[in-house]
ZAMINU-914887 format. One record per residue: residue in three letters; x negated, y negated, z negated of N, C-alpha, C, O in turn. Coordinates in steps of 0.001 Angstrom, whole numbers. Each point is the difference from the previous one (the first is absolute). Example, Ala and Ser with C-alpha at 12.3 -4.5 7.8 and 13.67 -1.06 7.14 Angstrom:
2
ala / -13190 / 5690 / -7800 / 890 / -1190 / 0 / -900 / -1200 / 0 / -1036 / 19 / -665;
ser / 1386 / -1069 / 1385 / -820 / -1190 / -60 / 770 / -1090 / -730 / -509 / -1108 / -169;
***
This chain:
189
unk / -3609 / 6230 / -100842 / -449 / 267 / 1350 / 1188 / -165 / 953 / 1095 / 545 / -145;
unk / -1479 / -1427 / 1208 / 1557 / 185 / 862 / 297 / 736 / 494 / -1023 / 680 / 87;
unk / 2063 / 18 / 599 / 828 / 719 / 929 / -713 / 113 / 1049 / -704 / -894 / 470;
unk / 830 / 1914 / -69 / -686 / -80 / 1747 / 858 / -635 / 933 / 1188 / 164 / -275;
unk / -1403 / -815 / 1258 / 1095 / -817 / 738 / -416 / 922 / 1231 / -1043 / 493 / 430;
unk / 3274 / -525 / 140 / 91 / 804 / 945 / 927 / -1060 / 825 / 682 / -978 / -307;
unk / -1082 / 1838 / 1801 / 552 / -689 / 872 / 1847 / 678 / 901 / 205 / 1210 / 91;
unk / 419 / -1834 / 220 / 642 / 308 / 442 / 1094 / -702 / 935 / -681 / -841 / 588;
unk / 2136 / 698 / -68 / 1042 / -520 / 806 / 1134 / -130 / -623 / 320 / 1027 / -598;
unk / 386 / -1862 / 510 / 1218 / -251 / -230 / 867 / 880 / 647 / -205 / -277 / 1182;
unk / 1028 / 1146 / -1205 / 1268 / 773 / 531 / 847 / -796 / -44 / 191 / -529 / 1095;
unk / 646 / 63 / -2149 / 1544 / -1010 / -149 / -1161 / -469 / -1731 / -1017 / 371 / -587;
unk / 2176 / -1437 / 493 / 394 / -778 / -969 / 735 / -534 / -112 / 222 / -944 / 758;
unk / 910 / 1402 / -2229 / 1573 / -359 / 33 / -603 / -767 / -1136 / -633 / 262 / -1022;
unk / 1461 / -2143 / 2111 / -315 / -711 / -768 / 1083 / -571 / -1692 / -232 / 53 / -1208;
unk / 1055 / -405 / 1807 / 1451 / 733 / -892 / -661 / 1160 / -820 / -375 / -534 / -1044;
unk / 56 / 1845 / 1015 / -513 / 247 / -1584 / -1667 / -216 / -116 / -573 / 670 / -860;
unk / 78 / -1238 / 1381 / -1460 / 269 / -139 / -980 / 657 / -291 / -867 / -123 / -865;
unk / 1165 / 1241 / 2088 / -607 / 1109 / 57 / 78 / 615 / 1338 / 907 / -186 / 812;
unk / -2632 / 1434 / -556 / -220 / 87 / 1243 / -530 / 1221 / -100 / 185 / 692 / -1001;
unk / -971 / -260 / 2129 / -816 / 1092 / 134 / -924 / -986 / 1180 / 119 / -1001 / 707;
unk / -1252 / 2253 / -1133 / -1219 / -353 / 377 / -538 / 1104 / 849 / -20 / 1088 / -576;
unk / -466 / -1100 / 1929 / -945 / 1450 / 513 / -1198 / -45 / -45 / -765 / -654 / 708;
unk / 448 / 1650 / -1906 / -1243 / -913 / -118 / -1112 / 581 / 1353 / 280 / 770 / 919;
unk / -1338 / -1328 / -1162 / -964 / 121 / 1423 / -503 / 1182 / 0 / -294 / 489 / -1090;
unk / 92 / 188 / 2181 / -509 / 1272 / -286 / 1002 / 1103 / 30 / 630 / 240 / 1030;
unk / -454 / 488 / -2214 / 1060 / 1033 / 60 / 585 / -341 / -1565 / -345 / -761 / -904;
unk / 1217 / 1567 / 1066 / 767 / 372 / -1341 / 1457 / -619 / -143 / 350 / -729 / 928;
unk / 445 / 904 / -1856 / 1329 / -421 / -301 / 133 / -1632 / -215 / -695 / -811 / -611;
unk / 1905 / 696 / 1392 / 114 / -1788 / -622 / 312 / -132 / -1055 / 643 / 746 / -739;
unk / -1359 / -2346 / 478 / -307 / -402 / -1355 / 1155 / -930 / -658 / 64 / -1114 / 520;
unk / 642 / 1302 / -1317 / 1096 / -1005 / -688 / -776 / -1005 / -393 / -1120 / 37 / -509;
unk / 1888 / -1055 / 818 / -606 / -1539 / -1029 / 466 / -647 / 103 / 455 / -33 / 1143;
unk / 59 / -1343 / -2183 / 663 / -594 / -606 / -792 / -1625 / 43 / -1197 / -274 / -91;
unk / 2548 / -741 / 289 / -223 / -1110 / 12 / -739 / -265 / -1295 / -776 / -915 / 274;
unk / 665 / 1154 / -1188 / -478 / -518 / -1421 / -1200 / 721 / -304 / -485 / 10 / -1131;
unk / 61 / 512 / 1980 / -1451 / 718 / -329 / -781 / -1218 / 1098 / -1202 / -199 / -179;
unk / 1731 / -371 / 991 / -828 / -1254 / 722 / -1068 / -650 / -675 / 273 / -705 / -971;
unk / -1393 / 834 / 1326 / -1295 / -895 / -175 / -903 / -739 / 720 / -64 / 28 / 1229;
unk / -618 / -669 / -1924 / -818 / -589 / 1000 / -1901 / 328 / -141 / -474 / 683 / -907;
unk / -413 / -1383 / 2077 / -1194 / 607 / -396 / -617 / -862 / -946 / 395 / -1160 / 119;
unk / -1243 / 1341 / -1032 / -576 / -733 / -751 / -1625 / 228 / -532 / -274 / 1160 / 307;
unk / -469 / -1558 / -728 / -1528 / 228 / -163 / 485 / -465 / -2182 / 383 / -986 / -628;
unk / -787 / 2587 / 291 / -308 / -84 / -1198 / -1446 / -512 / 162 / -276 / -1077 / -529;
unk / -805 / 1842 / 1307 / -903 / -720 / -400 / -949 / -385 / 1672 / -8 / 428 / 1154;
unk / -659 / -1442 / -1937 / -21 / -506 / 2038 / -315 / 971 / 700 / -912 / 680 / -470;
unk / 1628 / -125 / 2115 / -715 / 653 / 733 / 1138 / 1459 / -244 / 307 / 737 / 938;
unk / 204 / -540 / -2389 / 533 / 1121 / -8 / 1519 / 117 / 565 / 721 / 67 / -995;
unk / -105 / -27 / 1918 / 1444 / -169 / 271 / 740 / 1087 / -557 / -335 / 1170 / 184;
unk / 1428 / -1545 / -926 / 1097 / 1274 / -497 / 1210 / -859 / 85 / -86 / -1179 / 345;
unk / 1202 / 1741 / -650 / 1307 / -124 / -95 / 805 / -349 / -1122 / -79 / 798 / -934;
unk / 884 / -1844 / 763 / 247 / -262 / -1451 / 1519 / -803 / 474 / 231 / -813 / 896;
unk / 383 / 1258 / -1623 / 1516 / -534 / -109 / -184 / -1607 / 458 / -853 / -812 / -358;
unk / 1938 / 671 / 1251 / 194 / -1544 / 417 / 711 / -424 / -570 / 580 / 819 / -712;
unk / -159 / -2097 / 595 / 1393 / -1075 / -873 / 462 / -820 / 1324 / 1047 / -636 / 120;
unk / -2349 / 844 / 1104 / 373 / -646 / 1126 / 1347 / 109 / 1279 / 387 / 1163 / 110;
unk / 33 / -1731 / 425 / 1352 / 75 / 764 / -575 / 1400 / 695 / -1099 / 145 / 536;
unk / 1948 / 650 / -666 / 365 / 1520 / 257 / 434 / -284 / 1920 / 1081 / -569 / -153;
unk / -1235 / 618 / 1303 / -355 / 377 / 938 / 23 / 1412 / 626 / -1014 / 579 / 389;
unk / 2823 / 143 / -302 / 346 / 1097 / -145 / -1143 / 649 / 1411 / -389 / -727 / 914;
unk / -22 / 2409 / -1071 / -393 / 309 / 1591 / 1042 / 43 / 901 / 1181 / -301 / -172;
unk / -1995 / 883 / 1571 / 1029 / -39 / 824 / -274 / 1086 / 694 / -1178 / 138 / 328;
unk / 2303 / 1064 / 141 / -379 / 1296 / 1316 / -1613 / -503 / 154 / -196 / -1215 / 26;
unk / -829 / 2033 / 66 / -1622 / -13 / 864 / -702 / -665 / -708 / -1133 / -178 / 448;
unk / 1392 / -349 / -1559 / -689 / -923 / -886 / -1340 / 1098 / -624 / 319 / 1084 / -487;
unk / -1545 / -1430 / 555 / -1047 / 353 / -244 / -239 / -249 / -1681 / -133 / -1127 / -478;
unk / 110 / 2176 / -189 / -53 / 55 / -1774 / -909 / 236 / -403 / -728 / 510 / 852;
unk / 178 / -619 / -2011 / -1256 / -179 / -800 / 891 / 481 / -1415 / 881 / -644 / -569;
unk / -1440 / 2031 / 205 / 691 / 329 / -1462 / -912 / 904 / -842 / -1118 / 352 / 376;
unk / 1704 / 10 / -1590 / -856 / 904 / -474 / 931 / 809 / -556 / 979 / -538 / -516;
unk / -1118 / 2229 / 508 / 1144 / 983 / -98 / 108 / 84 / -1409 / -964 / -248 / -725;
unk / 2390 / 677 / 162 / 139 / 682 / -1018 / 942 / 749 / -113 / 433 / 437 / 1066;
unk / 330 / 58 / -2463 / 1227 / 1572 / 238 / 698 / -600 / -626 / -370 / -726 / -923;
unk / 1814 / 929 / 1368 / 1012 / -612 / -956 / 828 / 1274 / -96 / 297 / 737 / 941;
unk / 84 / -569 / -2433 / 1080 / 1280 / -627 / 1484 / -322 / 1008 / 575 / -1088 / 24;
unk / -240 / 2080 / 610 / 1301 / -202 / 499 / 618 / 1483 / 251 / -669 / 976 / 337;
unk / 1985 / -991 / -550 / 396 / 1582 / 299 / 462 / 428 / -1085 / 764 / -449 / -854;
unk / -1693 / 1975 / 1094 / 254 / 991 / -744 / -76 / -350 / -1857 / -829 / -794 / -444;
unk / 1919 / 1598 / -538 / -800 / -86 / -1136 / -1123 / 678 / 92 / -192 / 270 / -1185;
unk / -794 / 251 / 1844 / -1203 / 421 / -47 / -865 / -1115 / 510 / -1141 / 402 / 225;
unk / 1312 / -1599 / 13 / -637 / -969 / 453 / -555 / -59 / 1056 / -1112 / -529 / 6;
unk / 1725 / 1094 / 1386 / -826 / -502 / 1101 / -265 / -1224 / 350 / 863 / -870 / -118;
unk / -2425 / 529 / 735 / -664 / -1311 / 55 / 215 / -433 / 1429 / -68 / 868 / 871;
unk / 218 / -1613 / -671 / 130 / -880 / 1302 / -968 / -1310 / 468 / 179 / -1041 / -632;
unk / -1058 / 1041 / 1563 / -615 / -900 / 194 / 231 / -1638 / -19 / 807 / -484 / 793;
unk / -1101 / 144 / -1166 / 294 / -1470 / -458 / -1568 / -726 / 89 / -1056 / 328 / -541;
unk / 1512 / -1861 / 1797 / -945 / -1204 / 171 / 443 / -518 / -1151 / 1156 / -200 / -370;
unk / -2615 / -86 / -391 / 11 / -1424 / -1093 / -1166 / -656 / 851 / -753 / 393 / 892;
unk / 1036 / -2028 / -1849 / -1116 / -648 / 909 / -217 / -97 / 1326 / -1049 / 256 / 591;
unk / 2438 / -766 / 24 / -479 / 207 / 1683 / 156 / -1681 / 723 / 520 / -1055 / -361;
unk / -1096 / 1411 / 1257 / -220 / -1553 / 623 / -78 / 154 / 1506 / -349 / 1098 / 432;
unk / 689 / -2257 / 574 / 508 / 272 / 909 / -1946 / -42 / 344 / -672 / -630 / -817;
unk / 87 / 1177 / 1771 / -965 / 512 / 163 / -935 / -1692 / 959 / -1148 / -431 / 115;
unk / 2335 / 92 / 273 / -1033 / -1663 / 368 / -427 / -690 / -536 / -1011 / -602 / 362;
unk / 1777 / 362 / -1738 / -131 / -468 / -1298 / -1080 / 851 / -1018 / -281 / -501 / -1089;
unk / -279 / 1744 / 1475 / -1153 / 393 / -756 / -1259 / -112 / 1446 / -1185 / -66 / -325;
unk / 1395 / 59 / 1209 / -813 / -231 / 1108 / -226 / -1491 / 33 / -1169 / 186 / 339;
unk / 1245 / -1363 / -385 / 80 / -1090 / -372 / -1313 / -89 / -1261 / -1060 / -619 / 87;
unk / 1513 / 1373 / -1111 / -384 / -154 / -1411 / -1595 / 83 / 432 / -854 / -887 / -26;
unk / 723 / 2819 / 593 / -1032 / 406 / 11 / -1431 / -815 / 941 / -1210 / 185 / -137;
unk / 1953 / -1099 / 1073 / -353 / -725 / 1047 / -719 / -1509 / -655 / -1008 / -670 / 225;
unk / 1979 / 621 / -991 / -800 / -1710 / -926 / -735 / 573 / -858 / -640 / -806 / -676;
unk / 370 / 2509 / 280 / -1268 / -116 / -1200 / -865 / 466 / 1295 / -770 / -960 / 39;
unk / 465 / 1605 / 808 / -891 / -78 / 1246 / -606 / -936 / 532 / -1135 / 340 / 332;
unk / 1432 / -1580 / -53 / -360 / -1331 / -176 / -845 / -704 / -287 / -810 / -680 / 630;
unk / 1168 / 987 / -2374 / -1302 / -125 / -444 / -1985 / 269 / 187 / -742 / 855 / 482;
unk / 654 / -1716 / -951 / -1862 / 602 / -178 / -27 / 1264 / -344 / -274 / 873 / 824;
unk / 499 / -663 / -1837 / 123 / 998 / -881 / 1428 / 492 / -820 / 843 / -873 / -205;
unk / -572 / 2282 / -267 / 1777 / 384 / -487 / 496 / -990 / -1352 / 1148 / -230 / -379;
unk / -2586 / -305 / -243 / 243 / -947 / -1550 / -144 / -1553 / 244 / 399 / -841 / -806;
unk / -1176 / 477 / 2325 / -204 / -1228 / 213 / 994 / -775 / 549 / 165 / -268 / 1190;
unk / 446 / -52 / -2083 / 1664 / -494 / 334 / -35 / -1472 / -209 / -536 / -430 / -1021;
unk / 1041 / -356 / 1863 / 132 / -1236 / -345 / 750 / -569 / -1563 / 953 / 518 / -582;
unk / -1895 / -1964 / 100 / 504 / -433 / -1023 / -435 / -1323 / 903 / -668 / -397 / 955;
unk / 2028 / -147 / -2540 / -500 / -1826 / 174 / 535 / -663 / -1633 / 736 / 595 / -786;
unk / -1156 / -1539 / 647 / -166 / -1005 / -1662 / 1263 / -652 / 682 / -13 / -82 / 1228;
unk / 868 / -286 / -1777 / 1533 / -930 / -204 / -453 / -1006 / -1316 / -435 / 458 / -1056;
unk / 572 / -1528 / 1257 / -560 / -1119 / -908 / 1704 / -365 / -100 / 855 / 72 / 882;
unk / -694 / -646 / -2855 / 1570 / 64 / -100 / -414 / -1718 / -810 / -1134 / -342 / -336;
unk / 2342 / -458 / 191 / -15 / -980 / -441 / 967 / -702 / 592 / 843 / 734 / 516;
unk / -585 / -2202 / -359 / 1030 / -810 / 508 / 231 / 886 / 1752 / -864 / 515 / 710;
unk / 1959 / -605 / -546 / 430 / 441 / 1108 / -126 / 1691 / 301 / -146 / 885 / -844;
unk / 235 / -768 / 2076 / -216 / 1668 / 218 / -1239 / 349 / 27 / -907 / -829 / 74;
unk / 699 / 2231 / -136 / -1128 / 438 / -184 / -736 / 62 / 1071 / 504 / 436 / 1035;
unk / -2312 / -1009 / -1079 / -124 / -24 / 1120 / -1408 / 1297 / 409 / -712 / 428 / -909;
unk / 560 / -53 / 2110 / -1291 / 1311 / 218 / -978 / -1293 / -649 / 519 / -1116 / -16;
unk / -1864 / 1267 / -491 / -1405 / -121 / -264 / -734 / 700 / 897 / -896 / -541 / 647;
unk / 1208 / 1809 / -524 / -1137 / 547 / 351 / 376 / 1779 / 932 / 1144 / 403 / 216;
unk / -1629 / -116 / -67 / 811 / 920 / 1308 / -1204 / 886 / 466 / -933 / -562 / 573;
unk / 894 / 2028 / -802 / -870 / 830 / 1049 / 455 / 625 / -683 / 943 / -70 / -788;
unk / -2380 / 1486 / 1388 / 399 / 1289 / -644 / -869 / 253 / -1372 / -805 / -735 / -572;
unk / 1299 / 2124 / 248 / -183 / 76 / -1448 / -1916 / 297 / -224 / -675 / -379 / -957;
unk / 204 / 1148 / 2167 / -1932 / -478 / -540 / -247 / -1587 / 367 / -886 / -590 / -617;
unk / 1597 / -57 / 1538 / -359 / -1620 / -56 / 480 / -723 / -1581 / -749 / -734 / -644;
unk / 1953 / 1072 / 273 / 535 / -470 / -1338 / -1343 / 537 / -669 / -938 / -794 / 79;
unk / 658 / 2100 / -777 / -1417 / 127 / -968 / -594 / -497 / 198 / -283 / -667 / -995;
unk / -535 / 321 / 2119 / -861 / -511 / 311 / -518 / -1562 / -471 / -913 / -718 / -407;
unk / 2230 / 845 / 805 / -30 / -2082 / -565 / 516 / -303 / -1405 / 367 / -1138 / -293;
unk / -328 / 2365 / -763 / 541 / -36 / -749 / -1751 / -93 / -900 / -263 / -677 / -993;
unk / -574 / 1500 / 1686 / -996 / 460 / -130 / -965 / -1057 / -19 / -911 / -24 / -828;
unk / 1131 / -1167 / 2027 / -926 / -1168 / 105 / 706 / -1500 / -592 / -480 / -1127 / 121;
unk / 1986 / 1588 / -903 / 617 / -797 / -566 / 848 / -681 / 413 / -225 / -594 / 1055;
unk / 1352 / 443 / -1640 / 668 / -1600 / 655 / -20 / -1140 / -579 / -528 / -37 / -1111;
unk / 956 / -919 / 1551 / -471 / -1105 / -965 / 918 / -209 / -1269 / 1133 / 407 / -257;
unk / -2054 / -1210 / -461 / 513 / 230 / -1654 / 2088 / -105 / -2 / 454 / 165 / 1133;
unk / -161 / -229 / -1433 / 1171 / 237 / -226 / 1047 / -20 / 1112 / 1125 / -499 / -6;
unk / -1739 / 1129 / 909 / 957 / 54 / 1417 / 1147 / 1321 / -557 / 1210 / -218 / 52;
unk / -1622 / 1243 / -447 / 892 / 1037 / -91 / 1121 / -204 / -1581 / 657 / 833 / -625;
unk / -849 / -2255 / 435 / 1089 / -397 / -1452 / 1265 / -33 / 833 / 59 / -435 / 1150;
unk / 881 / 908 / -1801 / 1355 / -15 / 460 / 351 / 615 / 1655 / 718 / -628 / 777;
unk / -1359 / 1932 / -439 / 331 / 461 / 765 / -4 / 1342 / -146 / -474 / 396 / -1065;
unk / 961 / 626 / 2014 / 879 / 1436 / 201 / -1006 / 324 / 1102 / -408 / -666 / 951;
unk / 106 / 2043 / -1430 / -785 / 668 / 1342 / 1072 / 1165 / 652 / 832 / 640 / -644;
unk / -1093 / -557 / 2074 / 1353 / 703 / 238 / -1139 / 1063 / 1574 / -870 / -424 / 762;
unk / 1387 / 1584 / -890 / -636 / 1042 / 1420 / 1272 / 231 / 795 / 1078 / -61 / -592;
unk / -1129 / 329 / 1924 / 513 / 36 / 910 / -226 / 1775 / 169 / -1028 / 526 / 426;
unk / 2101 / 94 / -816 / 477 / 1611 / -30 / 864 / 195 / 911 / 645 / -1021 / 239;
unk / -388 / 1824 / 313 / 1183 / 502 / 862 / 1465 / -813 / 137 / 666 / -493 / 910;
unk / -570 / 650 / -2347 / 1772 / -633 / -316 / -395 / -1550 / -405 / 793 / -419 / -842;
unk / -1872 / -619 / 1234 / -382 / -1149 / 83 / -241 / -174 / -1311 / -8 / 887 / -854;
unk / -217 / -2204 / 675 / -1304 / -742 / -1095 / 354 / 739 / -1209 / 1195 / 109 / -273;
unk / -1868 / 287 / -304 / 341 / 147 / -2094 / -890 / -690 / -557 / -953 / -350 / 696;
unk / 992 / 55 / -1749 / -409 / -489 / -1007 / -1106 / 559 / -344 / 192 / 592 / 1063;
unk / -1313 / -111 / -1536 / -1357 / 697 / -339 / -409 / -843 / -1029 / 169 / -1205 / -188;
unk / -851 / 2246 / -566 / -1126 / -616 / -1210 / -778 / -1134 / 23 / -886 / 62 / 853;
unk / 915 / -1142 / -1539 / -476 / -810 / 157 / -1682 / 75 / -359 / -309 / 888 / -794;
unk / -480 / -1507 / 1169 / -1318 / 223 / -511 / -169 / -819 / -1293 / -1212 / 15 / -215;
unk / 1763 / -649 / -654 / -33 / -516 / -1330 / -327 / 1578 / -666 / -778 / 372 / -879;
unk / 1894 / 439 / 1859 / 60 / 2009 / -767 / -1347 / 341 / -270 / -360 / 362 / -1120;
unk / -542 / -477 / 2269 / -624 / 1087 / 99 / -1754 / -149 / 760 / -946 / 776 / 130;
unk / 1208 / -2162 / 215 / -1222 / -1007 / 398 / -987 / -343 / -816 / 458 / -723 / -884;
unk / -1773 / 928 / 743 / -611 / -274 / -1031 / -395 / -1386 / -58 / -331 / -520 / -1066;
unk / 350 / -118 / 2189 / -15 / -1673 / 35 / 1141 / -636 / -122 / 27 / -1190 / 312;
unk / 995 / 1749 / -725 / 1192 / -864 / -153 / 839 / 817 / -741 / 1119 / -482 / -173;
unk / -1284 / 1394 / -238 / 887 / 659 / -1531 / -305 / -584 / -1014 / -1034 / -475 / -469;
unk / 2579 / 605 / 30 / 499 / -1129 / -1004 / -129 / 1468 / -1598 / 434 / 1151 / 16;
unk / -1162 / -1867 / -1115 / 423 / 1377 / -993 / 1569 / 34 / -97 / 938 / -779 / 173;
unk / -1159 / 2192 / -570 / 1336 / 586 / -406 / 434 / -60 / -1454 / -589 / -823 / -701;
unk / 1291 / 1381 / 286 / 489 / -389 / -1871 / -866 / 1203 / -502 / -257 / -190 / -1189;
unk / -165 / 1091 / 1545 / -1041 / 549 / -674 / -1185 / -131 / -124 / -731 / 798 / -586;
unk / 322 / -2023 / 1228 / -1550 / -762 / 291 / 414 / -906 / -1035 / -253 / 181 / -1191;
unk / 961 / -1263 / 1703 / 549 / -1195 / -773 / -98 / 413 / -1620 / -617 / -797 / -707;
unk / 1350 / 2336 / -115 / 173 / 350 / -895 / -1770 / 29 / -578 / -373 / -862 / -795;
unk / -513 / 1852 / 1261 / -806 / 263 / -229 / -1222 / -1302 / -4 / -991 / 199 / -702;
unk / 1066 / -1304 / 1363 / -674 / -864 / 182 / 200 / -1127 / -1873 / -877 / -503 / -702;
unk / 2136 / 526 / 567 / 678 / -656 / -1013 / -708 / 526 / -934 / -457 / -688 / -913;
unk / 176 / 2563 / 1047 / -435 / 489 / -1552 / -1181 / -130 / 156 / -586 / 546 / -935;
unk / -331 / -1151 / 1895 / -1666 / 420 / -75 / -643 / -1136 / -466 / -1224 / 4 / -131;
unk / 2289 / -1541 / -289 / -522 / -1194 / -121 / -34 / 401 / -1791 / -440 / -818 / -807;
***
């Protein structure tokens, strides 16, 4: 289950050690957080936005910078372990406002754009392009016989195109058996 995401302001950020405080919105004590807890937004599943470690160019904040985090306690101090608030998962708040804005967009929070990439001599080229009830749909009234040989189906998510299941997976007009069909077919002759 994710974190609850909280909002808050940049105070400083010392970029030299990479690390800041945060006020967060509302009331309460500022929040420590650290360049390496940086993330970005991402859709585990379409429509759902959460926070997940970036690999992407780091883009330190700045004084007034508007944050997007989710709280946790870090042991510091005492040997009795006093906890100290600590941002994991934080993001500069335009960059999750952005996110939340392209799944709004949509028709619907799952109706996310896809398109077919056809691969062979040269670069890969689109086939075919809409959203994901236009893709079933026509998946539904067919494409033509071997249009989908040698191509990648890919959806358009937050953090841009991925790769998705191909319907050979999971299509009943165009699934391919698996080695446990294949196996079982071998023993029934």
């Amino acid at each position: 289950m994710p974190l609850e995401k909280k909002r808050g302001t940049v105070k400083f950020f010392l970029l030299d050690k990479g690390w800041g405080f945060i006020i967060p919105d509302g009331s309460g004590d500022d929040i420590f957080f650290h360049a390496k807890y940086y993330s970005a937004p991402f859709e585990e599943y379409p429509g759902e936005l959460d926070l997940e470690f970036a690999e992407e160019k780091f883009n330190p904040p700045e004084t007034g910078d508007k944050i997007v985090y989710c709280e946790s306690f870090t042991r510091r101090g005492s040997a009795f372990g006093s906890q100290k608030k600590l941002a994991v998962n934080w993001t500069l708040a335009q960059t999750w406002n952005n996110a939340l804005e392209t799944i709004r967009q949509r028709p619907s929070r799952d109706d996310y754009p896809m398109r077919v990439k056809k691969y062979g001599e040269g670069p890969p080229s689109v086939i075919w392009q809409g959203s994901r009830t236009e893709f079933e749909k026509q998946l539904d009234d067919g494409f033509p016989k071997g249009a989908l040989d040698n191509t990648l189906v890919e959806r358009e998510l937050v953090t841009g195109w991925e790769t998705t299941d191909h319907p050979r997976h999971w299509h009943p007009k165009y699934k391919e058996p698996g080695l446990g069909e294949l196996i079982r077919a071998e023993f029934a002759k």
